[in-house]
KOLTIBA-698102 format. One record per residue (C-alpha): residue number from 1; x, y, z. Coordinates in steps of 0.2 Angstrom, whole numbers, always signed. Example, Ala and Ser with C-alpha at 12.3 -4.5 7.8 and 13.67 -1.06 7.14 Angstrom:
<sites>
 resi     u     v     w
    1   +62   -22   +39
    2   +68    -5   +36
</sites>
This chain:
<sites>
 resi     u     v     w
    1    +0    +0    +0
    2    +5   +16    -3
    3    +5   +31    +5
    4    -4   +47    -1
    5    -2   +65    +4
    6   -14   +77    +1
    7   -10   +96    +3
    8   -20  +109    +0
    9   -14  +128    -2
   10   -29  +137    -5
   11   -44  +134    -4
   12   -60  +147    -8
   13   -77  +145    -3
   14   -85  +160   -11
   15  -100  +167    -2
   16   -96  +155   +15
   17   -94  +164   +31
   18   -82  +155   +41
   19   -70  +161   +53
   20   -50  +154   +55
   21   -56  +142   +69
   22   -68  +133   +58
   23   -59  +133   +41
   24   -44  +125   +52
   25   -56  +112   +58
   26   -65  +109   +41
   27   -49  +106   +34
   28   -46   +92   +45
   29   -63   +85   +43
   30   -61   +87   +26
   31   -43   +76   +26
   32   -51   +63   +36
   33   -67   +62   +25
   34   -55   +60    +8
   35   -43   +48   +17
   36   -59   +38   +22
   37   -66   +39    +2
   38   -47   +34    -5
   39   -48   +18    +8
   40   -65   +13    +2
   41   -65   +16   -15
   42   -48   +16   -19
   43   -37   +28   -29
   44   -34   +30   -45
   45   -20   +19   -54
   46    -9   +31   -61
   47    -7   +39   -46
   48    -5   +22   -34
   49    +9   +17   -45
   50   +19   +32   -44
   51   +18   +32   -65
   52    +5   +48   -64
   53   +16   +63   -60
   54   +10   +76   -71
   55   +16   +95   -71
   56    +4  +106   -59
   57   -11  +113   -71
   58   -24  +125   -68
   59   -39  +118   -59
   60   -57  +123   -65
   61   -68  +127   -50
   62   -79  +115   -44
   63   -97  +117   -41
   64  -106  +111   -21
   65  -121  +113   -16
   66  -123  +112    +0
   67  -137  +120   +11
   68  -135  +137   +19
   69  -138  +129   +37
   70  -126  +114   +33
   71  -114  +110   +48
   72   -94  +108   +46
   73   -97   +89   +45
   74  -109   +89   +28
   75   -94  +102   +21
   76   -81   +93   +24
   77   -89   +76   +17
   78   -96   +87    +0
   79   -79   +95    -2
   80   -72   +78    -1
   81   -79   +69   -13
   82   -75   +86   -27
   83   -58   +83   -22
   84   -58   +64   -26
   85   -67   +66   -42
   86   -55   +77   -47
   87   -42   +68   -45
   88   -50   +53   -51
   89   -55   +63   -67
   90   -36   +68   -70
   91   -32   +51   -73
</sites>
């Protein structure tokens, strides 16, 4: 098994009020919510061998939508599985 680091620069949720406290805890919810969906559903092959290393490219945004009264929880799980479909969709 290998293992996979996810790091995350910068991240912009237009419109979401959230102050540093919260962002700091959605992140980690949000890394625990994609290490959970790579150990269910696996990652994509490429990137598991090692053969995938591609040069950094500019990202698209991604669409959510999540209710307004939504807790840290149901954003962290929805930004989740954008990030794994993006990566699974760069394959």
């Amino acid at each position: 098994m290998s293992n996979l680091w996810v790091g995350i620069e910068t991240l912009v949720l237009d419109g979401v009020p959230m102050n540093s406290v919260q962002g700091r805890r959605l992140a980690q919810m949000t890394e625990i919510a994609l290490a959970r969906l790579l150990e269910q559903r696996g990652t994509v092959p490429q990137m598991a061998s090692g053969d995938g290393e591609r040069e950094a490219r500019n990202p698209s945004p991604a669409t959510m939508r999540v209710p307004a009264n939504a807790n840290e929880a149901r954003w962290a799980e929805e930004l989740a599985l954008v990030l794994y479909r993006a990566v699974d969709g760069a394959s």
